[in-house]
Steps between C-alpha positions, in 0.01 A plus 500: 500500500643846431555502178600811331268642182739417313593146559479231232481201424826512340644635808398296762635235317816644487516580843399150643707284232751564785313266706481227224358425150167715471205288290239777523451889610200719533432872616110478594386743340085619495365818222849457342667636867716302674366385830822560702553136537606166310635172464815301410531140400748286588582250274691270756290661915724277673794711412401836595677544830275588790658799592347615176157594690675639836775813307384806369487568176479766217365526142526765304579729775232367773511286766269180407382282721554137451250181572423197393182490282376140628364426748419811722412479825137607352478152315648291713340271771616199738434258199658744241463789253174539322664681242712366185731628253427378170761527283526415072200583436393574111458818358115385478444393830214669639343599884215302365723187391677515803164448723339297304846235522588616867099449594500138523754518809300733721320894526734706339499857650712699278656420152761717289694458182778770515505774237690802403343740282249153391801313403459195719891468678376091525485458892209517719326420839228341631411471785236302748268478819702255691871397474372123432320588182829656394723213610278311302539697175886423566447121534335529131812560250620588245162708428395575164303833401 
């Protein structure tokens, strides 16, 4: 979170291919602003050194603050997270595809297919009521859209 206006894509990947090989990066942005925040993927998460999360960093001239995207403490319970990262997903892959496949394994309460500018970036989440439903959709692989 922090990101500067400016930040792209382009540079957060430069900045975090420090950390290891970067598959994916996004600046979330909404009316063609950016949204002050986004997200890097790691092609290899093991790797990235956990001190990552805990230093301070800066991006374009502003301090950013780090985190990992999955899970938050806000979809997380005793059993697990209720919230998955979906990741490869085709440039065709709709909200509506992803309920309709994600449906059979329990009451989804919030879908997304990540866009910038209506480009899909092919990652999503989806997310459900209880952490069971969602260790369920992770029993059920691979899972074809």
């Amino acid at each position: 979170g922090g990101v500067a206006g400016q930040t792209t894509a382009e540079t957060l990947r430069a900045y975090f291919s420090q950390y290891g090989e970067i598959e994916d990066s996004v600046v979330m942005m909404r009316d063609g602003r950016p949204r002050g925040f986004g997200f890097v993927t790691f092609k290899n998460p093991d790797a990235i050194p956990p001190s990552l999360t805990g230093s301070t960093h800066t991006i374009d001239g502003k301090q950013v603050e780090i985190k990992s995207a999955v899970p938050s403490a806000e979809y997380r319970t005793s059993a697990g997270s209720t919230k998955l990262f979906l990741g490869g997903l085709s440039n065709n892959t709709t909200k509506e595809m992803l309920e309709a496949h994600f449906g059979q394994f329990g009451t989804i309460t919030d879908s997304v297919v990540m866009e910038t500018n209506g480009v899909p970036r092919g990652f999503g989440f989806v997310s459900f009521e209880t952490a069971e439903m969602a260790n369920a959709a992770c029993q059920y692989s691979p899972h074809m859209l």
